[in-house]
N, CA, C and O atoms as a printed pandas DataFrame, in Angstrom:
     atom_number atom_name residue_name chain_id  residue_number  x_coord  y_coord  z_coord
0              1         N          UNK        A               1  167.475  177.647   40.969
1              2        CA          UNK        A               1  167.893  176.333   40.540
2              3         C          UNK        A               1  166.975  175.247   41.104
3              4         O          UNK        A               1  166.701  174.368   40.287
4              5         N          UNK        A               2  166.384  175.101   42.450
5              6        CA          UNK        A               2  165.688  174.328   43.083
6              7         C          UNK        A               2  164.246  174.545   42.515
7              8         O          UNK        A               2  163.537  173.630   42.935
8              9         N          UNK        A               3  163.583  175.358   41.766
9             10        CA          UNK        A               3  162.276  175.173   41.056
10            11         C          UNK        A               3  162.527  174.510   39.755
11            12         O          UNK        A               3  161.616  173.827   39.287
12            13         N          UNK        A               4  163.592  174.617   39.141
13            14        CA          UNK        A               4  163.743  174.159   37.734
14            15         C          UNK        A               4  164.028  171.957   37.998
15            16         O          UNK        A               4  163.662  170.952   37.388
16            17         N          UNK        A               5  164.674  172.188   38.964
17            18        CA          UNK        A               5  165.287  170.395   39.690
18            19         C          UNK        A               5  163.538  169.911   39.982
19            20         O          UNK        A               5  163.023  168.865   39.585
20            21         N          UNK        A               6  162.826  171.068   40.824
21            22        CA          UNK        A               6  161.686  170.844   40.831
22            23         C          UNK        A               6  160.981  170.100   40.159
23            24         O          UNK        A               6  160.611  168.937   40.319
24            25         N          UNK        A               7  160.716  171.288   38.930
25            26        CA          UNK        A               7  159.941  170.825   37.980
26            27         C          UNK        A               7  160.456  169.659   36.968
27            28         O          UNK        A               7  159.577  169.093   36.317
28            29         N          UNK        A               8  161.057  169.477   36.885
29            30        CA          UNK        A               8  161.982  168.198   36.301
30            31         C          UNK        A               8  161.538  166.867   37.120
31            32         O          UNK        A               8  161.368  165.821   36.493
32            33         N          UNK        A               9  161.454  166.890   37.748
33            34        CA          UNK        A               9  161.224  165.690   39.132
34            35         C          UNK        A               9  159.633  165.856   38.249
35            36         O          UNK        A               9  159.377  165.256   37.205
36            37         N          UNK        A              10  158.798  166.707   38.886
37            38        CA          UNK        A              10  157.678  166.534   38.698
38            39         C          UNK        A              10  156.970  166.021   37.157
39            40         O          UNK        A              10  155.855  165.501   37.189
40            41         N          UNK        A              11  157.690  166.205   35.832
41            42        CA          UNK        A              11  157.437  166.267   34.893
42            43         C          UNK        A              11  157.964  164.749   34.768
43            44         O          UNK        A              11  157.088  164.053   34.254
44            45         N          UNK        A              12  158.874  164.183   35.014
45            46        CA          UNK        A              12  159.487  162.768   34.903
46            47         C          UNK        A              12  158.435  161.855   35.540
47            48         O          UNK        A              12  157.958  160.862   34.990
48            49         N          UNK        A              13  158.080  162.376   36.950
49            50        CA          UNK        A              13  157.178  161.368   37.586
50            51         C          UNK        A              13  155.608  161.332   36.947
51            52         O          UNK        A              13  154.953  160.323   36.686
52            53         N          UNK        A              14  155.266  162.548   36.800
53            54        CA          UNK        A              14  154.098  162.634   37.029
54            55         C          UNK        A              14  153.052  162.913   35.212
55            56         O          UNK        A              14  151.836  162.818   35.047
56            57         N          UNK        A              15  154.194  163.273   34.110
57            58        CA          UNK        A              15  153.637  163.959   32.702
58            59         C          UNK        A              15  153.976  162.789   32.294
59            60         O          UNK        A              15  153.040  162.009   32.118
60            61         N          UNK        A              16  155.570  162.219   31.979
61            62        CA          UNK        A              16  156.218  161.215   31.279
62            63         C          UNK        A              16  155.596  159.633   31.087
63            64         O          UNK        A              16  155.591  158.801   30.179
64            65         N          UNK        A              17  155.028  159.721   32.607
65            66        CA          UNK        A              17  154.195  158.194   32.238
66            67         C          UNK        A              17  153.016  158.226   31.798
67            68         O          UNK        A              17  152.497  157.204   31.349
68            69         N          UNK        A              18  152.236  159.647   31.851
69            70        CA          UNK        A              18  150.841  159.653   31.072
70            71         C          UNK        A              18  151.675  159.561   29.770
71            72         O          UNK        A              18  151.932  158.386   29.507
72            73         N          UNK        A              19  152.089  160.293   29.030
73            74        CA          UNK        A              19  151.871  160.537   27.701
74            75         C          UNK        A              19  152.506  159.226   27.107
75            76         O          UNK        A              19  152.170  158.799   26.002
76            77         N          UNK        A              20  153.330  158.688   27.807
77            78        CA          UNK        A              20  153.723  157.298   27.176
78            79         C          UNK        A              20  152.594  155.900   27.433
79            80         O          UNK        A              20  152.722  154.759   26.990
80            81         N          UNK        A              21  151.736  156.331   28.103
81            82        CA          UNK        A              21  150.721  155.096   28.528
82            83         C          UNK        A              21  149.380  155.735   27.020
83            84         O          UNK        A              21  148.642  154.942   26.435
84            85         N          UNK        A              22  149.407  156.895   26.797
85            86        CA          UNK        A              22  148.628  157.395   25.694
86            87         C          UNK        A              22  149.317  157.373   24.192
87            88         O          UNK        A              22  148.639  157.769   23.244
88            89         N          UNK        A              23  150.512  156.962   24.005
89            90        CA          UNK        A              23  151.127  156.961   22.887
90            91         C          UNK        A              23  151.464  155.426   22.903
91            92         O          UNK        A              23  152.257  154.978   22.074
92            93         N          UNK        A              24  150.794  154.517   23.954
93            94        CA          UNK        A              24  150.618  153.016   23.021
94            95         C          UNK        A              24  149.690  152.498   22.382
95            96         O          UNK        A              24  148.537  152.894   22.553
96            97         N          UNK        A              25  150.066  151.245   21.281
97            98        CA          UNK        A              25  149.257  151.152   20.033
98            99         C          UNK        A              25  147.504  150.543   20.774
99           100         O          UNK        A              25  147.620  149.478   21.380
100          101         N          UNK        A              26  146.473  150.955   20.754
101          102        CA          UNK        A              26  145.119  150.418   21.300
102          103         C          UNK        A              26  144.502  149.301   20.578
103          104         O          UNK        A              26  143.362  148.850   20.692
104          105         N          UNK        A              27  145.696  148.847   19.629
105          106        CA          UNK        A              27  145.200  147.279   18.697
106          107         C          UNK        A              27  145.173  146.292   19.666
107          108         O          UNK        A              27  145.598  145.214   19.249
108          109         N          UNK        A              28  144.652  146.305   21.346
109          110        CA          UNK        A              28  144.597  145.005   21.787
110          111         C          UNK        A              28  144.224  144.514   21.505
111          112         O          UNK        A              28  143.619  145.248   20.724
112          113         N          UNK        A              29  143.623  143.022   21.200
113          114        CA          UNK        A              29  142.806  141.918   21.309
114          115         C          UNK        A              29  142.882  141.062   22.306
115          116         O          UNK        A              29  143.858  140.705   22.966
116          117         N          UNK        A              30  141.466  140.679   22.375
117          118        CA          UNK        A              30  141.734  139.718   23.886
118          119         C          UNK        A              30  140.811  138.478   23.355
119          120         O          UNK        A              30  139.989  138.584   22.444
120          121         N          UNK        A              31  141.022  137.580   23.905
121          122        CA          UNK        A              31  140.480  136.219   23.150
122          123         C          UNK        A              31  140.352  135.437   24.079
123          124         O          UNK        A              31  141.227  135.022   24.840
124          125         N          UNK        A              32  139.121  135.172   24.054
125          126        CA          UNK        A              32  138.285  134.490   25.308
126          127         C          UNK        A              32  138.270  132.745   25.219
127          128         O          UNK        A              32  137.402  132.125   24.604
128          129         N          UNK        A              33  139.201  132.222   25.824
129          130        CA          UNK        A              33  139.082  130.490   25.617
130          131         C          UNK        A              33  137.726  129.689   25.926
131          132         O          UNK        A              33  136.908  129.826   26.836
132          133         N          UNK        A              34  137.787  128.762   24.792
133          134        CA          UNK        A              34  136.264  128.038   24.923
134          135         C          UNK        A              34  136.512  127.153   26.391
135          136         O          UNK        A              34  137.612  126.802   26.818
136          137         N          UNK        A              35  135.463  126.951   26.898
137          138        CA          UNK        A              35  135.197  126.077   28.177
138          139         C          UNK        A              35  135.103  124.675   27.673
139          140         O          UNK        A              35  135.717  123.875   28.378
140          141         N          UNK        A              36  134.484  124.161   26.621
141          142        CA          UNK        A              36  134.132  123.189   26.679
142          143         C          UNK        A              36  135.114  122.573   25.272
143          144         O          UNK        A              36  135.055  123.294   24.277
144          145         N          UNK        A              37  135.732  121.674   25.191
145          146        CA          UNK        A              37  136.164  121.431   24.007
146          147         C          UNK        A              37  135.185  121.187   22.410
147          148         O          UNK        A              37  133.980  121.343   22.208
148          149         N          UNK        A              38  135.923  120.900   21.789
149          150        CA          UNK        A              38  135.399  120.769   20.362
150          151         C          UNK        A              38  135.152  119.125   20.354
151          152         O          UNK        A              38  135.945  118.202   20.543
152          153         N          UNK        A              39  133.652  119.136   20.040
153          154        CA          UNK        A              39  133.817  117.369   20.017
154          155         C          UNK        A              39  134.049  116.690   18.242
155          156         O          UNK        A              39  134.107  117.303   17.175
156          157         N          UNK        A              40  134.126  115.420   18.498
157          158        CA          UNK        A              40  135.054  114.640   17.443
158          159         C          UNK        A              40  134.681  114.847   16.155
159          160         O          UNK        A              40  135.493  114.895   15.231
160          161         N          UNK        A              41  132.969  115.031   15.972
161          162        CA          UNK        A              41  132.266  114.496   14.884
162          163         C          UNK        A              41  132.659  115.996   14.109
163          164         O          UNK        A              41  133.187  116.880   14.784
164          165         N          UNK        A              42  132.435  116.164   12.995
165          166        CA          UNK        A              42  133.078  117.117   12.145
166          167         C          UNK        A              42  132.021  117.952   11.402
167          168         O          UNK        A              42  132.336  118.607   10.409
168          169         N          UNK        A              43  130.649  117.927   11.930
169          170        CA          UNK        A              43  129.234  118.448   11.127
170          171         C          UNK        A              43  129.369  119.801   11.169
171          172         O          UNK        A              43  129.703  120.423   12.178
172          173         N          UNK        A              44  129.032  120.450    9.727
173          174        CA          UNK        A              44  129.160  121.722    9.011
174          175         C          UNK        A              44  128.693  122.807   10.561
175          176         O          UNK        A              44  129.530  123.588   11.013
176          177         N          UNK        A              45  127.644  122.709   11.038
177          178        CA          UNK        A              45  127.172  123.228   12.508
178          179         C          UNK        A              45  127.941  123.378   13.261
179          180         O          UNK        A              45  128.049  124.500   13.755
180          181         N          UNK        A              46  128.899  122.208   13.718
181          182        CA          UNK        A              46  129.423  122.136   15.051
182          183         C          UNK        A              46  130.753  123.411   14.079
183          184         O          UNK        A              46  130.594  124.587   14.406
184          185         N          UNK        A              47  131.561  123.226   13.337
185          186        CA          UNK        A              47  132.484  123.696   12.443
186          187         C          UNK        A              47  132.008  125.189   12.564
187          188         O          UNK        A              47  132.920  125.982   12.803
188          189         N          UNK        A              48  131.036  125.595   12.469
189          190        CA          UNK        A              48  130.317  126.861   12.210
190          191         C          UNK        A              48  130.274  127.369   13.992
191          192         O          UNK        A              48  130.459  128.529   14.363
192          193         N          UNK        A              49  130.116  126.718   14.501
193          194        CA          UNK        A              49  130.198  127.082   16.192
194          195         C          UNK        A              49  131.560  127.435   16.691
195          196         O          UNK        A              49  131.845  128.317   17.501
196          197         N          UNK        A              50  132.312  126.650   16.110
197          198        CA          UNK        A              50  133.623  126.684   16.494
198          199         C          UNK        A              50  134.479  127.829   16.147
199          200         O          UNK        A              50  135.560  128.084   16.677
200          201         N          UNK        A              51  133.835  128.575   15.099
201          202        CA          UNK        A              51  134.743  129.409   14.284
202          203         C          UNK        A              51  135.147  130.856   15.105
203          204         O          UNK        A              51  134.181  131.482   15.539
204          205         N          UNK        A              52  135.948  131.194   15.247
205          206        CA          UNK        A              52  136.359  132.591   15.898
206          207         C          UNK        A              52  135.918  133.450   15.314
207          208         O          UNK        A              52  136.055  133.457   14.091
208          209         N          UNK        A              53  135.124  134.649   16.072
209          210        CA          UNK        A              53  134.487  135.883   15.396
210          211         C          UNK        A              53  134.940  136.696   16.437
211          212         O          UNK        A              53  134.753  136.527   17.642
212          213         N          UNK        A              54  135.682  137.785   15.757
213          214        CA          UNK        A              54  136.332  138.956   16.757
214          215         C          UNK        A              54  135.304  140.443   16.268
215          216         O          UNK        A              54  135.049  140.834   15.129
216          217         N          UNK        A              55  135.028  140.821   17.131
217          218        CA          UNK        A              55  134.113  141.990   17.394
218          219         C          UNK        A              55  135.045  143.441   16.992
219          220         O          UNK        A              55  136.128  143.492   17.577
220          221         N          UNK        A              56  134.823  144.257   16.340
221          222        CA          UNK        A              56  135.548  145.670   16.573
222          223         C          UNK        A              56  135.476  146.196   17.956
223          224         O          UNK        A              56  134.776  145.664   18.818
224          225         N          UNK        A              57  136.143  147.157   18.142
225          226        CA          UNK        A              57  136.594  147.908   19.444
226          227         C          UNK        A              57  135.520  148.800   19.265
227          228         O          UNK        A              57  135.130  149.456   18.299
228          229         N          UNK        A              58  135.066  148.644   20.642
229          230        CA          UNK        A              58  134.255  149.908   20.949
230          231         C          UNK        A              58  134.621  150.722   22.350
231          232         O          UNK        A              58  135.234  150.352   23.351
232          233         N          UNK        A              59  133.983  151.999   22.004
233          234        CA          UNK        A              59  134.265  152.921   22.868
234          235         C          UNK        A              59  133.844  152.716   24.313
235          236         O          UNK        A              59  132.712  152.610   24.786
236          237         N          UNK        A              60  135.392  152.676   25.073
237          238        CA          UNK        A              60  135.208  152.204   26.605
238          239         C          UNK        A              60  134.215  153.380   26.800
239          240         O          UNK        A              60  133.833  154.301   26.078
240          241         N          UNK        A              61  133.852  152.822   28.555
241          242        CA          UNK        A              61  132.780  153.603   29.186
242          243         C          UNK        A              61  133.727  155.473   29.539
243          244         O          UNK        A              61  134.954  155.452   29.446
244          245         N          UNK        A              62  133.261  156.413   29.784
245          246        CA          UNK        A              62  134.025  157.422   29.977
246          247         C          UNK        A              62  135.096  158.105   30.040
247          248         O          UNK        A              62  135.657  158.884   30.810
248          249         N          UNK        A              63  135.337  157.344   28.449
249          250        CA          UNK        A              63  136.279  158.338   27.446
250          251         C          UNK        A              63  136.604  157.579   26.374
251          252         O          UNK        A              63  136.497  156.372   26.157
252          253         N          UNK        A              64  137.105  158.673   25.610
253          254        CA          UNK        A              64  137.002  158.668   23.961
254          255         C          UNK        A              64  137.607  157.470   23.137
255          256         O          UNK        A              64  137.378  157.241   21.949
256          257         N          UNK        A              65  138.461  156.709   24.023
257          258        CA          UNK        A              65  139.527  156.013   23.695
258          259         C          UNK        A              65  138.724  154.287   23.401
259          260         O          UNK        A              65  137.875  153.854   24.179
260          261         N          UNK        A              66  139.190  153.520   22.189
261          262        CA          UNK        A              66  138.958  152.116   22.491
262          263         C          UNK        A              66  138.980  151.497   23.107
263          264         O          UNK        A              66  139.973  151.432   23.832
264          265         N          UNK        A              67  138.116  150.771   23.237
265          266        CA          UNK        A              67  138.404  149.061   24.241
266          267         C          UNK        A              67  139.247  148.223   23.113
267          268         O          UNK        A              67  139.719  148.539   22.021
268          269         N          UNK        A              68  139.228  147.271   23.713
269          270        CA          UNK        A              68  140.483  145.933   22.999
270          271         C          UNK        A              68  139.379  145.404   21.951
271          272         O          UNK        A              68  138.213  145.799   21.966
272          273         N          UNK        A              69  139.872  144.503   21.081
273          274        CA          UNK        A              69  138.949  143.792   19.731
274          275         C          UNK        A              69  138.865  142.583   20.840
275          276         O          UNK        A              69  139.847  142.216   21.487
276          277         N          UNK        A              70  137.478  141.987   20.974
277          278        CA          UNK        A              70  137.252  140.878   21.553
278          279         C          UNK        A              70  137.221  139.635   20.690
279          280         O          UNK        A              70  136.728  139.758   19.569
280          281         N          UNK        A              71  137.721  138.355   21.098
281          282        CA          UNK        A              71  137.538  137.503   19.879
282          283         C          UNK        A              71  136.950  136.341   21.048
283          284         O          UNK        A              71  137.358  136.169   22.197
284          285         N          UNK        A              72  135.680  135.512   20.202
285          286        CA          UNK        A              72  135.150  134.643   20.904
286          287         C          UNK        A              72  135.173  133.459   19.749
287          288         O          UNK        A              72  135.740  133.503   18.657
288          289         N          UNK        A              73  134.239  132.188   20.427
289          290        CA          UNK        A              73  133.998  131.600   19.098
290          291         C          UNK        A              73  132.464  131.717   19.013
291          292         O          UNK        A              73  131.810  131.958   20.028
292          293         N          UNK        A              74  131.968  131.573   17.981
293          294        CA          UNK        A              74  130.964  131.741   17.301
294          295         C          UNK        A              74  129.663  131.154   18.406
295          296         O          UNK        A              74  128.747  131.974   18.477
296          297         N          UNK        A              75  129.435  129.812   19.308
297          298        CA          UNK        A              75  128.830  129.612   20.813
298          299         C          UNK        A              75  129.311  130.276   21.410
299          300         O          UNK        A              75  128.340  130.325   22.165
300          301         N          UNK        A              76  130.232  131.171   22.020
301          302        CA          UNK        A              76  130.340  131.998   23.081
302          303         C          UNK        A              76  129.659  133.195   23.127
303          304         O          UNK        A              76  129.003  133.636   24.070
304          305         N          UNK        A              77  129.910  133.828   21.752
305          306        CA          UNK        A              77  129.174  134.680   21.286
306          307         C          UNK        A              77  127.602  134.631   21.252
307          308         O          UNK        A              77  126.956  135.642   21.526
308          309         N          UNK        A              78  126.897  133.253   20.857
309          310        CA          UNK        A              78  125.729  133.131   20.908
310          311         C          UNK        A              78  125.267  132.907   22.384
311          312         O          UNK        A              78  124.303  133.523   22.838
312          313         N          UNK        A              79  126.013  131.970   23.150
313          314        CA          UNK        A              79  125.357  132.061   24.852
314          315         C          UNK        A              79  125.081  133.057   25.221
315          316         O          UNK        A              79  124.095  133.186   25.946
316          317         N          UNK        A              80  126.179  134.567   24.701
317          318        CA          UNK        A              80  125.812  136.106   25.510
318          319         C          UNK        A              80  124.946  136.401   25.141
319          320         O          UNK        A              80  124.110  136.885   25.903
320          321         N          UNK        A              81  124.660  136.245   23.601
321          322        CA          UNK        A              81  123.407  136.848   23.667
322          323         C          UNK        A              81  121.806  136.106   24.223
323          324         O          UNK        A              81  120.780  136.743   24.462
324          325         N          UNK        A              82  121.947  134.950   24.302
325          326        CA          UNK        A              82  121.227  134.301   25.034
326          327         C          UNK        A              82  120.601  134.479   26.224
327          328         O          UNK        A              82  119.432  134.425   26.607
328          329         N          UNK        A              83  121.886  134.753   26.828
329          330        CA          UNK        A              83  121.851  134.935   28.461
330          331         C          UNK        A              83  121.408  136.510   28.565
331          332         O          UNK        A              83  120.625  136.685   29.499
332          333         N          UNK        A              84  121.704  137.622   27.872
333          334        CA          UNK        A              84  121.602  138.712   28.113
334          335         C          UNK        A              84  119.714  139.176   27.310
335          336         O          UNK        A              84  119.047  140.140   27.685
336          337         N          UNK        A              85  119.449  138.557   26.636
337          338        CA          UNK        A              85  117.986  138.301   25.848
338          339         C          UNK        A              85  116.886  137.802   27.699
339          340         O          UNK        A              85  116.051  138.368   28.404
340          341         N          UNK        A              86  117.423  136.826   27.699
341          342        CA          UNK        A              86  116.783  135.764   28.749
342          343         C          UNK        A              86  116.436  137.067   30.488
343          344         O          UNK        A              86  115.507  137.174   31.288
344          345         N          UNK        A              87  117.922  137.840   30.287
345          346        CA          UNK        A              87  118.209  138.824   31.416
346          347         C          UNK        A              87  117.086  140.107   31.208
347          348         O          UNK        A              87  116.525  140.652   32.158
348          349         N          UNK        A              88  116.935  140.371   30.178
349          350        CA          UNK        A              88  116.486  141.540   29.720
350          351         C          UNK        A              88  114.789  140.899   29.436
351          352         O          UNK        A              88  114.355  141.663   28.574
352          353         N          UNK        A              89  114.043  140.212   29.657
353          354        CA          UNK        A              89  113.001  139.706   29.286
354          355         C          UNK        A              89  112.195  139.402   30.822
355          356         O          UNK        A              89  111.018  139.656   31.077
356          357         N          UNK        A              90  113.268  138.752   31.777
357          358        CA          UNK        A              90  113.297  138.783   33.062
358          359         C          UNK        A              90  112.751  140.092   33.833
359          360         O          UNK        A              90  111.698  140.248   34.451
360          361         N          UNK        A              91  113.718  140.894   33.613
361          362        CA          UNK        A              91  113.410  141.958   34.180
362          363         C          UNK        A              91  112.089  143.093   33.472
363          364         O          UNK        A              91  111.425  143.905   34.116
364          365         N          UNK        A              92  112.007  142.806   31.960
365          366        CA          UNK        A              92  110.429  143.403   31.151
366          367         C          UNK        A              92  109.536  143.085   32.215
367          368         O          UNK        A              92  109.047  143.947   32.945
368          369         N          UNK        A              93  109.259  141.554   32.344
369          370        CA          UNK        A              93  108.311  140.588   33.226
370          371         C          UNK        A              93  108.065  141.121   34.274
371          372         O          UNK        A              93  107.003  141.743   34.281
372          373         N          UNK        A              94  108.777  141.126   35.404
373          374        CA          UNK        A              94  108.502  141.350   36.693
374          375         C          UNK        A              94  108.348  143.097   36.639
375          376         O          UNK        A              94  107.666  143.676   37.484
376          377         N          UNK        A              95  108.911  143.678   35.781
377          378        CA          UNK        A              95  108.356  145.382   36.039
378          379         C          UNK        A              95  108.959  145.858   37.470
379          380         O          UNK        A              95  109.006  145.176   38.494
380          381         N          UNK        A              96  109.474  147.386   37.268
381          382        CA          UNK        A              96  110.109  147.982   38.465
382          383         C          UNK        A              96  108.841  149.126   38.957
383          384         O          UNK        A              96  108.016  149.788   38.326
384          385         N          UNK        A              97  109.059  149.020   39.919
385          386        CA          UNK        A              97  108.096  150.266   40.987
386          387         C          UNK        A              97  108.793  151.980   40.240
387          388         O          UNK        A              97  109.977  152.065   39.915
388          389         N          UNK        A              98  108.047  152.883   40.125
389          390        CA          UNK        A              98  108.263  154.543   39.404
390          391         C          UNK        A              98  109.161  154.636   40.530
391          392         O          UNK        A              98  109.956  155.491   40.139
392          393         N          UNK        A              99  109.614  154.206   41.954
393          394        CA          UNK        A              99  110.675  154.911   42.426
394          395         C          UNK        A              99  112.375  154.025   41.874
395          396         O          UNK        A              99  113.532  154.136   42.279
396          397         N          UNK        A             100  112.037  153.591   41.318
397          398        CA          UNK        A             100  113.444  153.073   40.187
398          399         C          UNK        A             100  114.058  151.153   41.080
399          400         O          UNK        A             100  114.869  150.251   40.867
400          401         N          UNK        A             101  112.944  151.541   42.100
401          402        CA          UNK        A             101  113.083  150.096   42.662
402          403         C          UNK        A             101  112.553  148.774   42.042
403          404         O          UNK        A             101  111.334  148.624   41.956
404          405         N          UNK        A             102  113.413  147.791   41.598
405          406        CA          UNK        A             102  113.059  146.667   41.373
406          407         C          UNK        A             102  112.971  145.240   41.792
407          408         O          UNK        A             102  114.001  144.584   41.947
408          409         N          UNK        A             103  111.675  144.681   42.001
409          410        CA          UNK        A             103  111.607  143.728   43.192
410          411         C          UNK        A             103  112.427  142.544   42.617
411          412         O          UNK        A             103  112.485  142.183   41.441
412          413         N          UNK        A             104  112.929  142.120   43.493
413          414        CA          UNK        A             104  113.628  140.886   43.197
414          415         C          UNK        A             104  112.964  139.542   43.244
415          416         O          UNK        A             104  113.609  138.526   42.982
């Protein structure tokens, strides 16, 4: 009787909350607030900056499962790639040493 109470204990604590943390829906979205407000003037550009663009889910780092749908606005989206262009051009430039060291 005390292996079966056992395993009951163990299956409640330890199976029950995986499979229910894996049987929720992975439609997150997460939506990143602008920093800077929207200014007054109403030009087709600024309108076009402003607009929310949500990204599909991609596959988290080590394992099979989605990440959340990201939603930015249309400048947030463009600063990353900005900043990550600017990052990656940086580091072309200065070049790393063959032992995987890179000077700062």
């Amino acid at each position: 009787m005390k292996p079966i109470i056992g395993l009951l204990v163990f299956s409640a604590v330890f199976i029950l909350p995986v499979t229910a943390s894996f049987a929720q829906d992975n439609k997150t979205t997460v939506i990143v607030p602008s920093i800077t407000p929207a200014t007054a003037d109403a030009s087709p550009e600024t309108l076009a900056n402003e607009k929310m663009v949500c990204k599909a889910p991609r596959p988290m780092m080590g394992t099979r499962f989605l990440g959340p749908r990201i939603c930015k606005t249309q400048r947030q989206w463009n600063a990353e790639h900005y900043e990550a262009k600017e990052a990656l051009e940086k580091n072309q430039s200065r070049g790393c040493l063959s032992s995987g060291v890179c000077p700062q």
